[in-house]
C-alpha positions in Angstrom: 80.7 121.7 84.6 79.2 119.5 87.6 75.8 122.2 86.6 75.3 121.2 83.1 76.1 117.6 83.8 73.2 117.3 86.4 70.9 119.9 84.1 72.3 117.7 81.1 71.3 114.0 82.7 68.0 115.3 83.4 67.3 116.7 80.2 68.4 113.3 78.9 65.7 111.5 81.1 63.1 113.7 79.6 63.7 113.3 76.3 63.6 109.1 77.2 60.3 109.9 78.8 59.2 111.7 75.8 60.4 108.7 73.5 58.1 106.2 75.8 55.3 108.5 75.9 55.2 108.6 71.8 56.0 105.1 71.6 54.3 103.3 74.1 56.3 99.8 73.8 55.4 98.1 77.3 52.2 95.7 77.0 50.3 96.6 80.1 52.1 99.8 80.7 50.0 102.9 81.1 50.1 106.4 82.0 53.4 107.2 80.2 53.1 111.0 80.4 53.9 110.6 84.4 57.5 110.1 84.0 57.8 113.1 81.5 56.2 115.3 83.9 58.8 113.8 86.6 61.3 114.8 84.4 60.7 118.1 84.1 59.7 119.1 87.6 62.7 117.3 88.7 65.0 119.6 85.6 62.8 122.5 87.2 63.8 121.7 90.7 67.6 121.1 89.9 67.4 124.4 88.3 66.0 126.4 91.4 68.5 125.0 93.2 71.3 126.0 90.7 70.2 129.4 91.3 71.6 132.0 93.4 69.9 132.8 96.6 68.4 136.3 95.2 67.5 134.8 92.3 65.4 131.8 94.3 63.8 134.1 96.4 63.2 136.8 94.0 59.9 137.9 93.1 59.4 136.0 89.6 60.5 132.7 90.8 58.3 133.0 94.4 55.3 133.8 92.4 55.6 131.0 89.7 55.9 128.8 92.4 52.9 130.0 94.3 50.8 129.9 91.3 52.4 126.0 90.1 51.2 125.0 93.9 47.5 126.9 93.2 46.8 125.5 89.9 48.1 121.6 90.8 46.4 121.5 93.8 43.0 122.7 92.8 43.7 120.2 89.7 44.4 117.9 92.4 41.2 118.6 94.1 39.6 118.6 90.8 40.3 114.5 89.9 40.0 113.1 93.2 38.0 109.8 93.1 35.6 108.8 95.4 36.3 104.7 95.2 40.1 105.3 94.0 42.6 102.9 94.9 43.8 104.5 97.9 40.6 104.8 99.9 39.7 101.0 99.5 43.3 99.9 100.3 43.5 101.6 103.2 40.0 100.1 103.9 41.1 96.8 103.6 44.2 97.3 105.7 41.5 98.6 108.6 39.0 95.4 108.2 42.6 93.6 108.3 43.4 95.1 111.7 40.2 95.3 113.2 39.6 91.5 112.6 43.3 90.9 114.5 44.8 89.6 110.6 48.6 91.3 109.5 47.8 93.4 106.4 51.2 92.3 105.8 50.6 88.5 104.9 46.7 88.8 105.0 46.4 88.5 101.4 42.9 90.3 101.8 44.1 94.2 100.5 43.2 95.9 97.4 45.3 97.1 95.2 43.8 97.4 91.2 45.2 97.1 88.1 44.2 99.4 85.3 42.4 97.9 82.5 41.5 94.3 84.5 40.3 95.0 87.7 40.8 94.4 91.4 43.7 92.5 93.1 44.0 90.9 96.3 47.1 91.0 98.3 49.3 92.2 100.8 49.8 95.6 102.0 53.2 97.1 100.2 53.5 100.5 102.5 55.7 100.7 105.1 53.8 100.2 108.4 54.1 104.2 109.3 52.0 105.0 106.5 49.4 102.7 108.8 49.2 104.5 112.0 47.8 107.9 111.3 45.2 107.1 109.4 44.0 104.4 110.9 43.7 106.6 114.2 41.9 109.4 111.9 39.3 106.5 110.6 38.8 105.4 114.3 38.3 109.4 115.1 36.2 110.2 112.2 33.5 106.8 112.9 34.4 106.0 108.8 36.5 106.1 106.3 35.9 107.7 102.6 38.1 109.9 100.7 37.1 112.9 102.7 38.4 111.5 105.2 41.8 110.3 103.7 42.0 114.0 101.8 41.7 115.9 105.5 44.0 113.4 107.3 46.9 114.4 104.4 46.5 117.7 104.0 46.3 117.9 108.4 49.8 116.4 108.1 51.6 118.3 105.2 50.1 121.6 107.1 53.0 120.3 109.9 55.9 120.5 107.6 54.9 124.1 106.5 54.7 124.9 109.9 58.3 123.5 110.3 59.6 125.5 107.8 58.3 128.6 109.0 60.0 127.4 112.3 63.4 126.7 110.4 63.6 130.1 109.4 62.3 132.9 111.3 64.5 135.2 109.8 63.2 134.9 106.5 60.2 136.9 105.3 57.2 134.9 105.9 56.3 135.9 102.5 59.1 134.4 100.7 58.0 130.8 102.6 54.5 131.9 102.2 54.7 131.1 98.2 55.9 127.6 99.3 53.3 126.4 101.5 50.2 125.4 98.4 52.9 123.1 97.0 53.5 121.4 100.0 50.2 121.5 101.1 47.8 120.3 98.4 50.7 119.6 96.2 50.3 115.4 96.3 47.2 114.6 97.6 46.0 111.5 95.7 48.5 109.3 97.3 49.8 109.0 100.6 53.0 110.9 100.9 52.0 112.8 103.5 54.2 111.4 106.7 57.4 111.4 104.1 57.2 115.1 103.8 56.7 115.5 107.6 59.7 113.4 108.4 61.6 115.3 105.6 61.1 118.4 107.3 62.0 116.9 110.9 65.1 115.7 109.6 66.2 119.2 107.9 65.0 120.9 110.9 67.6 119.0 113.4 70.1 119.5 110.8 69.8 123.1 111.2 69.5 123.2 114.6 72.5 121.2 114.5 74.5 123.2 112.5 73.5 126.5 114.3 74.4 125.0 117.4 76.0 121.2 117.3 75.5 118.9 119.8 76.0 115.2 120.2 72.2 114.5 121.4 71.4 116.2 117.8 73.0 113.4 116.1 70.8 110.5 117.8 67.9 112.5 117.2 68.9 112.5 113.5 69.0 109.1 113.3 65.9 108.2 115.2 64.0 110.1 113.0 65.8 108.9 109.9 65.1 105.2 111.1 61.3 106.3 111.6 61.3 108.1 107.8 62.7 105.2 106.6 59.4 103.4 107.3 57.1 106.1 105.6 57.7 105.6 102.0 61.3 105.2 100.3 62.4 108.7 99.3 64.3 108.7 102.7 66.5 105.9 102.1 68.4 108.0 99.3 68.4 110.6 101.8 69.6 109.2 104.4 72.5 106.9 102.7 73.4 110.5 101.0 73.6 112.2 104.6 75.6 109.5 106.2 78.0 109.2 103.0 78.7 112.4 103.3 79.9 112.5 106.5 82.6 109.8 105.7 86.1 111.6 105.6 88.6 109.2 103.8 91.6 110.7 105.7 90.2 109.9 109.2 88.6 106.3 109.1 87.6 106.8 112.6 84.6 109.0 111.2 83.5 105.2 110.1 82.5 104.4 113.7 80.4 107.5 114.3 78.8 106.4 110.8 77.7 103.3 112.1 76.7 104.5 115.4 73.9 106.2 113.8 73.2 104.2 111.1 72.9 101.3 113.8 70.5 103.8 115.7 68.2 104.1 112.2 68.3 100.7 111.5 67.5 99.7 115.2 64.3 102.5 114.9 63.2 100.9 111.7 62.8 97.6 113.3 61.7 97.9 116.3 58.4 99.9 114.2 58.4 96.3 111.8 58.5 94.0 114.5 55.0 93.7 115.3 54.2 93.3 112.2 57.1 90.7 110.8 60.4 92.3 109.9 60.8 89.6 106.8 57.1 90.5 106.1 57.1 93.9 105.7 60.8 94.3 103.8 59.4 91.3 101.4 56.2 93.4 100.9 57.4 96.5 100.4 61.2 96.9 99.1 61.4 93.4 97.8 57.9 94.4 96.1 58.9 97.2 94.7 62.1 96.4 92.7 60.9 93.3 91.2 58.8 94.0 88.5 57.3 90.6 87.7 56.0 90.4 91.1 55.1 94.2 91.2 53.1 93.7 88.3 50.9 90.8 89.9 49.0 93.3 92.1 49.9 96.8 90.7 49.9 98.7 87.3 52.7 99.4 85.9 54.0 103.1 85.4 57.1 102.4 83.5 59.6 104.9 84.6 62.7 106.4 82.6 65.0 103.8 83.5 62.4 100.5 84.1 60.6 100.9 81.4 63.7 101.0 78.7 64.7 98.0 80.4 60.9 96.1 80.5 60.4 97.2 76.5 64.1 96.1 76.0 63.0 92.3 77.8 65.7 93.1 80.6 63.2 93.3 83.8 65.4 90.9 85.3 68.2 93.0 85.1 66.4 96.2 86.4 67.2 95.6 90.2 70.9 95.7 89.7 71.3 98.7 87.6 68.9 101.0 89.8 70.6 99.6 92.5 74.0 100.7 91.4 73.3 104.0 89.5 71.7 104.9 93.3 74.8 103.5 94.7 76.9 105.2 92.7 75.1 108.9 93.5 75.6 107.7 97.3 79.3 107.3 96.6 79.8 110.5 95.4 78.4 112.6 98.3 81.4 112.9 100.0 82.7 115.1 97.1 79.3 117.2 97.1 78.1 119.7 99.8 75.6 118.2 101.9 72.5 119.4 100.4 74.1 118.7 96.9 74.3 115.3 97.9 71.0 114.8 99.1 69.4 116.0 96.1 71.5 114.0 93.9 70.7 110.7 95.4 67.0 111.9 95.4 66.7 112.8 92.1 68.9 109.9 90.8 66.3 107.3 93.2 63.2 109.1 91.5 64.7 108.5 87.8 65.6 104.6 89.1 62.7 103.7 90.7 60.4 101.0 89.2 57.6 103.7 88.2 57.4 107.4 88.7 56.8 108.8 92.0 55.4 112.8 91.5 54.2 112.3 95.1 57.7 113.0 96.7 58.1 116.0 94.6 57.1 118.4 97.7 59.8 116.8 99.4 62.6 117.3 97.3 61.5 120.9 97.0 61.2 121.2 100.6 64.7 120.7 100.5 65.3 122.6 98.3 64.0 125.5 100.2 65.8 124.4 103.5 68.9 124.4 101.7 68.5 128.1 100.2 67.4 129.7 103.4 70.5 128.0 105.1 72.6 129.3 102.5 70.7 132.7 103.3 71.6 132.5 106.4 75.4 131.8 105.8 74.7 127.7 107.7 75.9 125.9 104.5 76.6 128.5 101.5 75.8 126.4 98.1 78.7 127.4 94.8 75.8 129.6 94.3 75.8 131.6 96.9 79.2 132.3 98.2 80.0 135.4 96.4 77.0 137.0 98.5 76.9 137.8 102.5 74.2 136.2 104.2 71.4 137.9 104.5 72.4 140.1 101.3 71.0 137.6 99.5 67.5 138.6 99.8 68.1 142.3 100.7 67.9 142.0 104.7 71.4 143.8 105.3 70.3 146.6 107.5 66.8 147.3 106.5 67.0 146.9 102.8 63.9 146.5 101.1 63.2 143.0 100.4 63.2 142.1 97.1 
């Protein structure tokens, strides 16, 4: 039942997507087909992960993947923009820097609205998104989209080398088919160092659960804390991880909970404070949920549950409602298996969020895979998969042919 449900909502937020895309009922909103396509990666994704370990790693489903990561990331490659938003906002931030200003209350970065123009404002990225490519633009001597283009796809080559790591056991070919979506699979925004610290996370979570050990833990959270200033898929992740260890019949699980979350919390702002912990969080998650001020400097991309909400007058309202459907998908992890959990509060923050966000797509498929091959390897067996041994699953058992 809990299948269809999920399969069910997400159908349900592409047929809204397709409604807005026909209609087209928000003055200044543009680009409507983004949060159908969303949609049904996201209903694509869910299904994947719905599937049984022989069936995710079987030949059809490995080579439509392979070929969806080919074909969107020489489209990809295709419509890159020499002066697109990206490369000049970045430049800014760097003039910013170099002339000893905070991008974060400068008020001298770009950002462009479609249709009227350049803005001038703040930077609205957390400040990891800053540091490694500013440090590739003081390598390189310049900065262009080149530039920008290599420094990402430098990056997401770390988290398919992770996920080789993760699972040696695997057939390199099996991951193989993975690594064009994650590698070229966003590369017109900068999503680059979420990916990485997806994978770092998933990677200590295996570790952990292969062998656990308390240092694991702090680890976790460190790098949880440092995600947490990349961009904001990790926040769903992480309040999904740490709800999910809650146990209801031992309270005492509470303190351990807020041990680490303290850790995360502590990571996050000790990377703000040169910057202005009130300045960043006012720039960037303040930013981001309220729409009138998001729409000052930015276009807006009206998403499957803002853009209802904007055409029905109710901007105002948006805020709480995203904030307690997330909530609510955070609540119910401890009833979910881990990874269930995870990708329910990331799929429910990518169908709340105040525009669509394809670039964390990778992501969410990245955990997708690290969930499968854990299942594979008998770590956390999804409903799924728990009729199969291990390594049955992909025909391993003593030689068998893989499939």
């Amino acid at each position: 039942m809990s299948k269809r449900l999920s399969l069910g909502g997400l159908i349900f937020c592409v047929a809204v997507s397709v409604v807005m895309l026909v209609l087209a009922p928000v003055p200044g909103g543009r680009h409507y087909e983004y949060a159908v396509l969303m949609a049904v990666a996201l209903t694509a994704i869910v299904g994947l992960y719905q599937a049984s370990p022989r069936a995710f790693f079987g030949k059809r489903a490995l080579v439509s993947i392979l070929a969806c990561g080919i074909i969107l990331g020489l489209v990809n490659f295709v419509v890159l923009k020499p002066d697109s938003e990206i490369v000049r906002t970045y430049g800014t931030v760097f003039e910013a820097l170099e002339n000893g200003r905070n991008p974060y209350t400068s008020g001298t970065i770009y950002h462009e609205i479609e249709g009227l123009g350049p803005a001038y404002g703040n930077f609205n990225y957390p400040p990891v998104e800053i540091l490694p490519y500013y440090l590739v633009y003081r390598i390189a001597g310049g900065w262009n989209i080149t530039v920008l283009t290599a420094a990402m796809i430098v990056i997401q080559a770390l988290p398919v080398l992770v996920l080789f790591l993760m699972f040696p056991r695997l057939p390199p070919l099996h991951l193989l088919a993975f690594a064009p979506m994650l590698l070229v699979g966003e590369i017109k925004t900068s999503a680059a160092m979420t990916l990485l610290a997806t994978a770092l996370i998933l990677w200590v979570i295996k570790k952990d659960r292969e062998a656990p050990h308390p240092v694991h833990g702090a680890v976790i959270a460190v790098l949880f804390g440092l995600g947490l200033m990349t961009k904001f898929l990790i926040l769903p992740l992480m309040a999904a991880y740490y709800a999910h260890q809650f146990d209801r019949k031992d309270l005492r699980s509470l303190a351990g909970i807020a041990v680490d979350v303290g850790i995360a919390i502590g990571t996050a702002v000790l990377v703000m404070a040169p910057f202005g912990v009130v300045n960043v969080l006012r720039n960037t998650l303040v930013f981001n949920v309220v729409l009138e001020d998001r729409a000052v400097l930015t276009t807006f991309y009206p998403n499957v549950l803002s853009g209802p909400l904007t055409w029905a007058g109710l901007g105002g309202v948006y805020p709480i409602m995203a904030g307690a459907l997330l909530l609510a998908a955070v609540l119910a992890a401890p009833r979910m298996s881990l990874f269930t959990a995870m990708l329910t509060s990331a799929c429910v923050f990518m169908v709340v969020a105040s525009t669509p966000e394809p670039q964390f797509l990778p992501a969410i498929l990245l955990l997708v895979v690290a969930a499968k091959g854990m299942a594979v390897e008998g770590l956390d067996p999804a409903p799924a998969a728990r009729s199969e041994p291990a390594l049955d699953a992909i025909g391993e058992r003593r030689g068998a042919p893989v499939v």
